[in-house]
Backbone as a ProteinNet text record, in pm:
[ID]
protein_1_A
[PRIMARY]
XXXXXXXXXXXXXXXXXXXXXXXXXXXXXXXXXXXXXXXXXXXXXXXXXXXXXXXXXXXXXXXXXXXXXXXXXXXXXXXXXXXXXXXXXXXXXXXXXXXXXXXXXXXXXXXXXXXXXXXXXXXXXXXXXXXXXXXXXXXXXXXXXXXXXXXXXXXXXXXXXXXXXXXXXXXXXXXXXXXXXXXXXXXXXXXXXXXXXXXXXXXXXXXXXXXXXXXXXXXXXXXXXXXXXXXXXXXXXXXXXXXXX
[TERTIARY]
-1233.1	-1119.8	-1084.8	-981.5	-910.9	-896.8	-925.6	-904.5	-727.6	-662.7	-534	-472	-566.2	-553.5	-584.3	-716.7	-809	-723.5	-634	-586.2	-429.9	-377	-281.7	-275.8	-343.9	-387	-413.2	-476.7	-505.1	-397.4	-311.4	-178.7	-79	-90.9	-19.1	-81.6	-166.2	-251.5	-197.5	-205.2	-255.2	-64.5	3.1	205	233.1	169.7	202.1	167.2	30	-14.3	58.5	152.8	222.5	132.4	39.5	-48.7	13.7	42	108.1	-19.1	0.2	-107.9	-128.9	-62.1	-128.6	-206.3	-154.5	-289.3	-391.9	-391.2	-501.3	-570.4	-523.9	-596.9	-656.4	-594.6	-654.7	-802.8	-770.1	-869.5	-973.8	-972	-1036.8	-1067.4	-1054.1	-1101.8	-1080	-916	-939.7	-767.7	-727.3	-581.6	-541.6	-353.1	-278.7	-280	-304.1	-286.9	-395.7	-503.1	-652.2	-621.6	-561.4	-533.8	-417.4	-315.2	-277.2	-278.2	-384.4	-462.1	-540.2	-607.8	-694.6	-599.2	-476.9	-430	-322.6	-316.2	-265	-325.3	-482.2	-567.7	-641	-671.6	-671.2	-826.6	-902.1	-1072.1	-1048.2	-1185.5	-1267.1	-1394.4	-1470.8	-1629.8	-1623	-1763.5	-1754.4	-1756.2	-1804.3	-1817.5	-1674.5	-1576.9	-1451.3	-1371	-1375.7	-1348.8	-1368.4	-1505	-1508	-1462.5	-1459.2	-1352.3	-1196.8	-1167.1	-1008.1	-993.6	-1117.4	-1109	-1096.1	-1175.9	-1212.8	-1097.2	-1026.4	-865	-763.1	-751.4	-665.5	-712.6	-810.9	-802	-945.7	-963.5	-1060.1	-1200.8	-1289.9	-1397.2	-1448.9	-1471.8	-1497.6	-1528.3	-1643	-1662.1	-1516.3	-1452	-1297.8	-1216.1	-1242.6	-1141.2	-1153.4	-1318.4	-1343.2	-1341.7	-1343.1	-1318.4	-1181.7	-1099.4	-954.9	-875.5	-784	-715.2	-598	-550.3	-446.4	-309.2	-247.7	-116.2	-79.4	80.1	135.7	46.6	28.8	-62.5	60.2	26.7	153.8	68.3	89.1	36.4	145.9	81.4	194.1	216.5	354.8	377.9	473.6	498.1	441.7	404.5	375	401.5	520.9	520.1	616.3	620.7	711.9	721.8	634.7	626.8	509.2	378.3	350.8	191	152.8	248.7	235.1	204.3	257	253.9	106.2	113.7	-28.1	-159.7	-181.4	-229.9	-275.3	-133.7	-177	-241.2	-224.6	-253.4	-447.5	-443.2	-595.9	-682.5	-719.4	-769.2	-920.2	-980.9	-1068.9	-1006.9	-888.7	-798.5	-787.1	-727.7	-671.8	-758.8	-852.2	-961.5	-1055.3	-1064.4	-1141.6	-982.7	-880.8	-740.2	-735.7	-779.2	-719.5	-894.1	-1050	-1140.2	-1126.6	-1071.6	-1061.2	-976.4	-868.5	-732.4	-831.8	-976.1	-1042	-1149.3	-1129.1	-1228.4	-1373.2	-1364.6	-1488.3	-1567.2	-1679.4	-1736.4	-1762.8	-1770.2	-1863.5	-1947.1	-2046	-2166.5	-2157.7	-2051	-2000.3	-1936.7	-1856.2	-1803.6	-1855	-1963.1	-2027.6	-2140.2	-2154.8	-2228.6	-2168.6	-1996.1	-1911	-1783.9	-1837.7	-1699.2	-1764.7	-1734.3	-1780.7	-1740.8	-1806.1	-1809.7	-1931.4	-1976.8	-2062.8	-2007.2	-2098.4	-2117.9	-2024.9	-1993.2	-1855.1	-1780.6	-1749.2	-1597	-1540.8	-1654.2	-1604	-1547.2	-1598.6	-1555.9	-1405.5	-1458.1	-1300.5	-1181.1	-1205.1	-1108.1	-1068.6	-1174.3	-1096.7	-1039.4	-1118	-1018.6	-799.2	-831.2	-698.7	-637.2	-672.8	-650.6	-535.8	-662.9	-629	-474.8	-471.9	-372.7	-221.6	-269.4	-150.5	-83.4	-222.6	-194.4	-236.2	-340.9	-410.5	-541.6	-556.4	-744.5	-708.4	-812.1	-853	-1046.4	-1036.1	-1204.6	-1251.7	-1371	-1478.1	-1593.5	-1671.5	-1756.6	-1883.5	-1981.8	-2088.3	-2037.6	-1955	-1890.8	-1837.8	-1761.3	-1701	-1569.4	-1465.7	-1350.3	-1293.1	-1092.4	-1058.2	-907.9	-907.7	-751	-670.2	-571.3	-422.4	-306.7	-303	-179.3	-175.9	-44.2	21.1	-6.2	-16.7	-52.3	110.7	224.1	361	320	231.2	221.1	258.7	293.6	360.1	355	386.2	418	596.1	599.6	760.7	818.3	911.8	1011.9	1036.3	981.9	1018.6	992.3	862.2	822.6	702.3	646.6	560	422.5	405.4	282.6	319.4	397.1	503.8	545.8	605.2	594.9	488	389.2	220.6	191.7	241	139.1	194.6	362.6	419.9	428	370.2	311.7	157.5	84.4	-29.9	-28.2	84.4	95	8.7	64.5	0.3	-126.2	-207.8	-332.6	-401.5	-302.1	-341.9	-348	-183.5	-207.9	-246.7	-326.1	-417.6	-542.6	-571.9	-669.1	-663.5	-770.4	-752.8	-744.8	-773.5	-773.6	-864.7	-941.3	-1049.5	-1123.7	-1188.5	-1303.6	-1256	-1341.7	-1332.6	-1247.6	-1254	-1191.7	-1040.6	-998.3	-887.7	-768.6	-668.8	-545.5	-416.2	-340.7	-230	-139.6	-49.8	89.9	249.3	293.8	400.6	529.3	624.1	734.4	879.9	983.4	1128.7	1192	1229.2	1287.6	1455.6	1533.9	1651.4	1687.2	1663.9	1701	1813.3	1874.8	1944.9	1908.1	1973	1921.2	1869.2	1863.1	1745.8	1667.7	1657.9	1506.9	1427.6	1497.9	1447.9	1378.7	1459.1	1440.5	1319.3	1278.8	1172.9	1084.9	1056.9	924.4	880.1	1019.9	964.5	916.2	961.5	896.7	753.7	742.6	580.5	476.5	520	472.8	424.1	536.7	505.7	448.6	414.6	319	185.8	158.1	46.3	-39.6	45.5	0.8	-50.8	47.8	-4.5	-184.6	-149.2	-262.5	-421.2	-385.1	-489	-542.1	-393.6	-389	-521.6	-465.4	-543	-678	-681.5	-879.3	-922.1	-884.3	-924.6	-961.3	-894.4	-890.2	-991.5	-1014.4	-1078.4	-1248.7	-1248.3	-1369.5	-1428.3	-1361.4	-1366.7	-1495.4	-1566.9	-1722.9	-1829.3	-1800	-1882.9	-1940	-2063.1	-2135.5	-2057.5	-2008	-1930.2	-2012.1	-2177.7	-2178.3	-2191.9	-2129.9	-2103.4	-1956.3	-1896.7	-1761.4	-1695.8	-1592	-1542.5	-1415.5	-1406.4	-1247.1	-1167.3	-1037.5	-953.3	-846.8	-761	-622.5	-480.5	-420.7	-272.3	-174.4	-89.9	31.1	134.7	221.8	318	444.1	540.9	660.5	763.7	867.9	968.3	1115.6	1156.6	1289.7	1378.4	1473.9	1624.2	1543.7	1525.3	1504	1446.6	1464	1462.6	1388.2	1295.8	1264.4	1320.4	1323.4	1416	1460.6	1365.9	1350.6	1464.1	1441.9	1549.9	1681	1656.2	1784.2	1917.6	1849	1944.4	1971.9	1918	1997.9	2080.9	2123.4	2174.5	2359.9	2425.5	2623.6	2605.9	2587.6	2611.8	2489.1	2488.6	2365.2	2402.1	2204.3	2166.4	2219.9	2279.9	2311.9	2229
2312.8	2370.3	2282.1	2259	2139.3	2225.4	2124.9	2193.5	2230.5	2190.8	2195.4	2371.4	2372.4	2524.5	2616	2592.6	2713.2	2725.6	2571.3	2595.3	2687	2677.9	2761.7	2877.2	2917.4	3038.4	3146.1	3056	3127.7	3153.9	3048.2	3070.5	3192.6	3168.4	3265.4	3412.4	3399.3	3553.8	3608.8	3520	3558.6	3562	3521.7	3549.1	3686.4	3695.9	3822.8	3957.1	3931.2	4021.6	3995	3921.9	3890.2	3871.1	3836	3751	3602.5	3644.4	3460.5	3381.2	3304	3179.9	3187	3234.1	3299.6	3390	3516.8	3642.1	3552.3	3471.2	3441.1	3343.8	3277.7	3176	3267.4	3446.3	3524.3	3566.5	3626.5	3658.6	3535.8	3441.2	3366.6	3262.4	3367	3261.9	3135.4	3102.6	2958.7	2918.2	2796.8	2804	2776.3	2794.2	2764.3	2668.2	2541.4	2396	2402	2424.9	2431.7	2457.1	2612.8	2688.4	2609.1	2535.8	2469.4	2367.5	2265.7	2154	2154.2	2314.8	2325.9	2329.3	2364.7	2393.9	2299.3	2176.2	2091.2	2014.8	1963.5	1856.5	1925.6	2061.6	2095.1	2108.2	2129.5	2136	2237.6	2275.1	2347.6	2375.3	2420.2	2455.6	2559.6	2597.2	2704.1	2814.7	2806.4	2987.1	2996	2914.4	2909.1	2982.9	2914.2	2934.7	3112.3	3172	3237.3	3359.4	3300.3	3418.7	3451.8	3301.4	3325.8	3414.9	3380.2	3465.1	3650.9	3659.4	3831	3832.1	3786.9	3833.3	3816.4	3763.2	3730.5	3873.9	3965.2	4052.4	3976.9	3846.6	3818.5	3806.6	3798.2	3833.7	3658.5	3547.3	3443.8	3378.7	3481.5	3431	3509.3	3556.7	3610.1	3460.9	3417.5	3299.8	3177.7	3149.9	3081.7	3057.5	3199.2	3247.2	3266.5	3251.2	3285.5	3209.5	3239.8	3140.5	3148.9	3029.9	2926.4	3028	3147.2	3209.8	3275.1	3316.9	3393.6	3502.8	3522.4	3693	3745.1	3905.1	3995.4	4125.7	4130.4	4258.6	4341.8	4488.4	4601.1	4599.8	4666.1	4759.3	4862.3	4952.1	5069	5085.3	5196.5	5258.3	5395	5332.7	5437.1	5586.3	5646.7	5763.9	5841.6	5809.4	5889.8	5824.6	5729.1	5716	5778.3	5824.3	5898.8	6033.4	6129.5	6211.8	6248	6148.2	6102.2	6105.6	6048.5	6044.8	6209.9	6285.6	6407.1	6495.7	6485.6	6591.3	6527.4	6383.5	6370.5	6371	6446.1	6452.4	6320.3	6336	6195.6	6096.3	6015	5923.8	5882.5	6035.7	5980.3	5967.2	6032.6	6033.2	5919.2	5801.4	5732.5	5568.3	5582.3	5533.6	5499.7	5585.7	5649.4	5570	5570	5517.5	5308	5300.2	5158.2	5104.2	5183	5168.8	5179.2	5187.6	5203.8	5088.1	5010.1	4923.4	4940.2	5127.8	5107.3	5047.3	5078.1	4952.3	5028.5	4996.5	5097.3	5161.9	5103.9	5245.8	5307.4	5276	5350.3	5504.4	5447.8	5560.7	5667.3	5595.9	5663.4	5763.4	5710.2	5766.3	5909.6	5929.5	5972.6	6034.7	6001.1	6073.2	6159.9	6258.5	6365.6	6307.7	6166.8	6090.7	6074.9	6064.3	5944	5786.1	5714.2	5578.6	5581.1	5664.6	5650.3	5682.9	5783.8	5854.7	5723.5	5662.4	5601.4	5477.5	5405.9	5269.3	5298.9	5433.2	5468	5512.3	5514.6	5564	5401.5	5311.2	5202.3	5103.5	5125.2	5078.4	5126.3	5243.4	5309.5	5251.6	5252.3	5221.4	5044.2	5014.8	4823.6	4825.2	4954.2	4948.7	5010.8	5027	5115.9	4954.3	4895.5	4745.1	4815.7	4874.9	4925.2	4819	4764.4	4701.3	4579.4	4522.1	4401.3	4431.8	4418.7	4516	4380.2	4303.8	4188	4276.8	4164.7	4270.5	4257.2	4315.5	4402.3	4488.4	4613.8	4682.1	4670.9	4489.5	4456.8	4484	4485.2	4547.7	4490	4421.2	4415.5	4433.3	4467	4573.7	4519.9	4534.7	4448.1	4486.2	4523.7	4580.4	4538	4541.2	4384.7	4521.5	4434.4	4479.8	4605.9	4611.1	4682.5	4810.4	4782.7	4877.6	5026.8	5118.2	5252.1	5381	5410	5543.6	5590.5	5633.3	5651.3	5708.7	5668.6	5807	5859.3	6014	6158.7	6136.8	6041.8	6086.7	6223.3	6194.9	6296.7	6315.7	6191.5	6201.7	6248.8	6189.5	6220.6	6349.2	6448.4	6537.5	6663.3	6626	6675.2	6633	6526.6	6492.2	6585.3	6587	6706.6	6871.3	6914.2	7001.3	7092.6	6962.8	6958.8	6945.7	6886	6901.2	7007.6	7135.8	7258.2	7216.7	7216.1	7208.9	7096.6	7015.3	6873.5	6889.6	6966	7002.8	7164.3	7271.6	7348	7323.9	7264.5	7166.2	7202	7156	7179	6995.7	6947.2	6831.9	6790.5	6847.6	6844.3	6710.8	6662.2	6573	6431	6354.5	6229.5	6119.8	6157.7	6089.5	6075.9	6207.8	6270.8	6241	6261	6232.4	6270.4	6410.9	6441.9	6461	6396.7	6400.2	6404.7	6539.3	6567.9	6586.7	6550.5	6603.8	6497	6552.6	6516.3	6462	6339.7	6296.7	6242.3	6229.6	6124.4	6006.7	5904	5739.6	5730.7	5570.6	5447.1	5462.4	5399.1	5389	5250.2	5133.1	5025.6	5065.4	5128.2	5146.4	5284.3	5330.3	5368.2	5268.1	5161.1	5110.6	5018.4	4958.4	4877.9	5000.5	5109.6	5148.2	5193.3	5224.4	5219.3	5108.9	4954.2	4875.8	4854.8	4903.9	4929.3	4986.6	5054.4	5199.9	5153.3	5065.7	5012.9	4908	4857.7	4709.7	4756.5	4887.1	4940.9	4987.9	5038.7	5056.2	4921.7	4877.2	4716.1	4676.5	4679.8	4665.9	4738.4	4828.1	4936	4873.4	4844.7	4789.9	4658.9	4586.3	4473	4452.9	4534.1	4573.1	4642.1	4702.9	4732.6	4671.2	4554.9	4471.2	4340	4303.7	4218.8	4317.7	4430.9	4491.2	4566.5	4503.3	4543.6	4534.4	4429.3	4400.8	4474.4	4543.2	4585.5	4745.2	4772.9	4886.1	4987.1	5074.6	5239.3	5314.9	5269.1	5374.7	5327.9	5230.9	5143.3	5202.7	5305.2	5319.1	5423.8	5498	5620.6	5652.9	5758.8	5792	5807.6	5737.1	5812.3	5885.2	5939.4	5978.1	5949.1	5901.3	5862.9	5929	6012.7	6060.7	5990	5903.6	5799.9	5908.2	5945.7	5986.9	6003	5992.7	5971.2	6029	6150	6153.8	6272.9	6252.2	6321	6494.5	6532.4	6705.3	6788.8	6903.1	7044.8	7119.1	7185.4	7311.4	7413.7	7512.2	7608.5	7702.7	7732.3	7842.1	7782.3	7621.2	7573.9	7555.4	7509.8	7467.8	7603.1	7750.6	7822.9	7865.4	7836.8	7835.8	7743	7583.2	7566.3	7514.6	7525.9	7569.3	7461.7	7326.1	7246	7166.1	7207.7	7150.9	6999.1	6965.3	6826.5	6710	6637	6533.1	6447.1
1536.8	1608.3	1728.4	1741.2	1846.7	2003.1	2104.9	2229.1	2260.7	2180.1	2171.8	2112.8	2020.3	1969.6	2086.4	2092.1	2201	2326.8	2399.7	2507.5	2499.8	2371.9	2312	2265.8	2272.7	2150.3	2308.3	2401.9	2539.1	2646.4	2648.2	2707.8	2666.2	2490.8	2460	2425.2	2443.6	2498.2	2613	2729.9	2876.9	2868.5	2815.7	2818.8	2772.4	2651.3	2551.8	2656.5	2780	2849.5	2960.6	2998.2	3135.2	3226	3238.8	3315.7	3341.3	3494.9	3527.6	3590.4	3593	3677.1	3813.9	3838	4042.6	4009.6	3921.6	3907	3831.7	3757.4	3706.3	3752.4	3838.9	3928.4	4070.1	4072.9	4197.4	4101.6	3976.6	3903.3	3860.6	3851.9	3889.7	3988.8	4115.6	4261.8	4228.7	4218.4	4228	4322.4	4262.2	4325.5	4194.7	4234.5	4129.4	4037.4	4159	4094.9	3989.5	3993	3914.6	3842.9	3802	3689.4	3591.4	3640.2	3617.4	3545.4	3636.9	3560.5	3411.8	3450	3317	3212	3233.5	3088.8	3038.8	3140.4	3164.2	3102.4	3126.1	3078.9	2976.4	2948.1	2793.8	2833.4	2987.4	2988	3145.3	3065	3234.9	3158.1	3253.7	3203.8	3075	3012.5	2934.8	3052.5	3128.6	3225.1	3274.2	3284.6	3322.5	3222.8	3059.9	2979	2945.2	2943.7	2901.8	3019.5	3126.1	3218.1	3199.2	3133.8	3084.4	2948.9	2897.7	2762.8	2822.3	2878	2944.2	2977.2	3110	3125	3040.7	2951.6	2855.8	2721.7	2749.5	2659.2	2549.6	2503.1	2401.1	2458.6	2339.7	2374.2	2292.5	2381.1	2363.7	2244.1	2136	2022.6	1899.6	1967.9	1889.2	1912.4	1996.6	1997.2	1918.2	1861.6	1792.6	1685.1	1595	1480.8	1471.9	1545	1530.1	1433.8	1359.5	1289.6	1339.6	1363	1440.2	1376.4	1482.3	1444.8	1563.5	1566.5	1694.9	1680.9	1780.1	1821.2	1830.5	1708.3	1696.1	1782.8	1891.6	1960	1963.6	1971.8	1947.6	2068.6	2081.7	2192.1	2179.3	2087.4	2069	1914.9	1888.9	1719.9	1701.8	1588.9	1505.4	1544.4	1510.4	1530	1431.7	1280	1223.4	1251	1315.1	1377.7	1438.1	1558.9	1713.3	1619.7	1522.1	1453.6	1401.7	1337.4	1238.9	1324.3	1487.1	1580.5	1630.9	1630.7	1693.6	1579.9	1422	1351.8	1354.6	1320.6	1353.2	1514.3	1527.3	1646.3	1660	1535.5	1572.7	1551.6	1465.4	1507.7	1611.9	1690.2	1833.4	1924.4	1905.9	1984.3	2033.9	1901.7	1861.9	1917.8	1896.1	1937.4	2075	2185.7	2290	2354.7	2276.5	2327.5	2325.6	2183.4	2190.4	2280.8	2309.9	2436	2596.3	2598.9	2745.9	2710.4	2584.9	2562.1	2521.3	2481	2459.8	2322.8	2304.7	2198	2117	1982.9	1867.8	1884.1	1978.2	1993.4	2116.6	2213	2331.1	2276.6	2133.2	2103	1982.9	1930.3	1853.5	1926	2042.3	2161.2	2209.9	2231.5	2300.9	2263.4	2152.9	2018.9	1928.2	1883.1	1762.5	1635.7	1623.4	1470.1	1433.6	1264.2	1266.6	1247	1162.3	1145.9	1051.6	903.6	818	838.6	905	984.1	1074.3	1168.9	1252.9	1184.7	1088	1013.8	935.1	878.9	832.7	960	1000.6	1117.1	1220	1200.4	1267.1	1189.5	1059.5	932.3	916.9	947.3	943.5	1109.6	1234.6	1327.9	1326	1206.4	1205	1148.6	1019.2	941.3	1047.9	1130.8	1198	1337.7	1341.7	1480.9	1566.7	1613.9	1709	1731.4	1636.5	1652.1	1540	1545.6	1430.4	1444.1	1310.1	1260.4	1211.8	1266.5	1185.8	1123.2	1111.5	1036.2	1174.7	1123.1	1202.3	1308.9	1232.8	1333.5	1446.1	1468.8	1567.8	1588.9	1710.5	1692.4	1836	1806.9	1933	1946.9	2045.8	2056	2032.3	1963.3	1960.6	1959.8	2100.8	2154.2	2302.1	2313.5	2430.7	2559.7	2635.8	2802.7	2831.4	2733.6	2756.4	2677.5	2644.5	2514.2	2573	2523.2	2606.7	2443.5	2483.6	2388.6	2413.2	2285.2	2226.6	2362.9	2480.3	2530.3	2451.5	2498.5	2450.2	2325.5	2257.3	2142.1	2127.1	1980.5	2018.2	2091.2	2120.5	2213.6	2314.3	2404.7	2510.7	2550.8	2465.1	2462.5	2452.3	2388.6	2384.5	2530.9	2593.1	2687.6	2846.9	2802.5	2904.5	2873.1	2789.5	2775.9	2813.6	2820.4	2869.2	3000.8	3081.4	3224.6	3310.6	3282.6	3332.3	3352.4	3279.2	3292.1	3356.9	3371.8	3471.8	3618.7	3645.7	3761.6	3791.4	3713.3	3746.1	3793.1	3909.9	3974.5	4108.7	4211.5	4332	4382	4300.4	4354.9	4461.3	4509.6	4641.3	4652.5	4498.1	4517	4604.2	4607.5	4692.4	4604.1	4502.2	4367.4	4369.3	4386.2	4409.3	4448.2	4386.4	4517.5	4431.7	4497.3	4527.3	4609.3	4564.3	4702.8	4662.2	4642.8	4629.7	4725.6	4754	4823	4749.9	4838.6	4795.6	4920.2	4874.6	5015.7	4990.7	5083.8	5070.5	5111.2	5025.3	5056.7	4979.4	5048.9	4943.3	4778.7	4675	4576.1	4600.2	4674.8	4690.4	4717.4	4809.4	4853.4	4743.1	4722.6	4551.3	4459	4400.7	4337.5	4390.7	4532.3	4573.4	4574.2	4600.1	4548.3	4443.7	4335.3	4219.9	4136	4186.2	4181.5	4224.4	4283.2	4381.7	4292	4222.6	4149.9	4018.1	3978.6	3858.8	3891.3	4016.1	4005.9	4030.3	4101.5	4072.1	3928	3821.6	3737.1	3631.9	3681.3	3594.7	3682.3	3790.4	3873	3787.5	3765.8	3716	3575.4	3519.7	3332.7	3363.3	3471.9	3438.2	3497.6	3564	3633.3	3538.8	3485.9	3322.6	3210.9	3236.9	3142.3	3174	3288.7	3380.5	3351.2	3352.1	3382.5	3176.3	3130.3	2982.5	2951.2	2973.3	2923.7	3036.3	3118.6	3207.3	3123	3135.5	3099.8	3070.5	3023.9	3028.4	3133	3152.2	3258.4	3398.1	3455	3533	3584.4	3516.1	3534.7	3558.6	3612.7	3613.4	3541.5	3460.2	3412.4	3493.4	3492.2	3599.4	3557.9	3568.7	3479.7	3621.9	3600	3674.9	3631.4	3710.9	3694.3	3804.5	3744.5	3827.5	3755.3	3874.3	3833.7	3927.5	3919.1	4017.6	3900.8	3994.9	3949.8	4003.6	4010.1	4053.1	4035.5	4086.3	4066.9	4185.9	4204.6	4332.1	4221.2	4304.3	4277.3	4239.9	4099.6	4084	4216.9	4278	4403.9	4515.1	4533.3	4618	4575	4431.1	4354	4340.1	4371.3	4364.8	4429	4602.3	4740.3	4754.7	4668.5	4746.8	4682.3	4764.4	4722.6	4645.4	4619.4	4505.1	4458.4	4342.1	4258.7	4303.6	4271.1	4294.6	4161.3	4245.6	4132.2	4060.3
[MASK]
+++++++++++++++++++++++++++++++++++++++++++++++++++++++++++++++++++++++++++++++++++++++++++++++++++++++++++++++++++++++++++++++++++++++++++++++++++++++++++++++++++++++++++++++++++++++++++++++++++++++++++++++++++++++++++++++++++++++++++++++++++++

């Protein structure tokens, strides 16, 4: 395999994930120019190497075995997947663990499968572009850093339904954090912190992604609710002489 491939095959990983060369020259303590050079002169160390592999989503010996083609990563699925997803609950279950990176026996650990449920179920996963399955029960995600779920499909809708129970919480722990209110700005200054909002979540996507090979119990679940939009409270909304636009 040519250093010409490996340095390609890595670029267009770390593009497909929108990873630019400043974050990845921050993620790897270095400067731009460096990051640069390496992919410029087609070398850097193997411990270099295999840090670009971790942020770029691969798992070092995936890159070696790779055969020389565009990486087709999803970003989203179909409307009868999302379907197909909710009627199987270990599907999604087992879907929703490879989407946190966890590993075959993280989830055989942590999922209500065994050892054939689980092979068949990431078999079907591969068939849908969720995973790519090697053998000795190895497995790696393949779906692009955009990846999202249908607007107002049916996950989407399952998942605002389930609201209630998200925020039936006190929110107390140290973990924690809610903060609701309604304010009136510009629509710029709208738009710069919803920019904000969404550079945070990417933020999250990719310490996630940076921290993929680290232990499961090294780690905490978190769940994020990011939302922003035009709406009053019914209780206010019918005090006041002209509805909110």
């Amino acid at each position: 395999m040519s250093r010409e491939f490996i340095f390609t095959t890595l670029q267009r990983q770390l593009e497909a994930q929108e990873i630019s060369e400043l974050q990845l020259a921050t993620e790897l303590q270095m400067t731009e120019y460096a990051v640069k050079n390496i992919f410029t002169t087609r070398d850097c160390s193997f411990t270099v190497l295999e840090k670009i592999c971790q942020i770029a989503g691969f798992r070092l010996e995936d890159l070696f075995v790779s055969v020389p083609r565009e990486p087709q990563l999803l970003e989203h699925l179909t409307q009868q997947h999302e379907i197909e997803l909710l009627t199987n609950k270990k599907l999604f279950a087992v879907a929703v663990s490879a989407m946190y990176f966890w590993t075959y026996k993280d989830i055989l650990n942590r999922v209500k499968v065994n050892k054939t449920e689980l092979v068949t179920l990431l078999q079907r996963l591969e068939e849908m572009g969720i995973v790519q399955v090697s053998p000795g029960n190895h497995f790696k995600l393949t779906i692009s850093k955009k990846f999202s779920w249908i607007p107002d499909g049916p996950i989407m809708r399952m998942t605002r339904r389930e609201s209630a129970d998200y925020f039936a919480y006190t929110f107390e722990e140290p973990i924690d954090l809610i903060n609701s209110f309604n304010v009136y700005v510009t629509p710029a200054t709208h738009d710069k912190f919803k920019s904000q909002l969404i550079q945070i979540a990417k933020e999250y996507k990719l310490a996630m992604l940076k921290e993929a090979t680290l232990p499961i119990d090294e780690k905490i679940q978190v769940s994020l609710c990011l939302a922003a939009r035009n709406w009053l409270p019914s209780f206010l909304q019918s005090q006041m002489r002209t509805a909110a636009k």
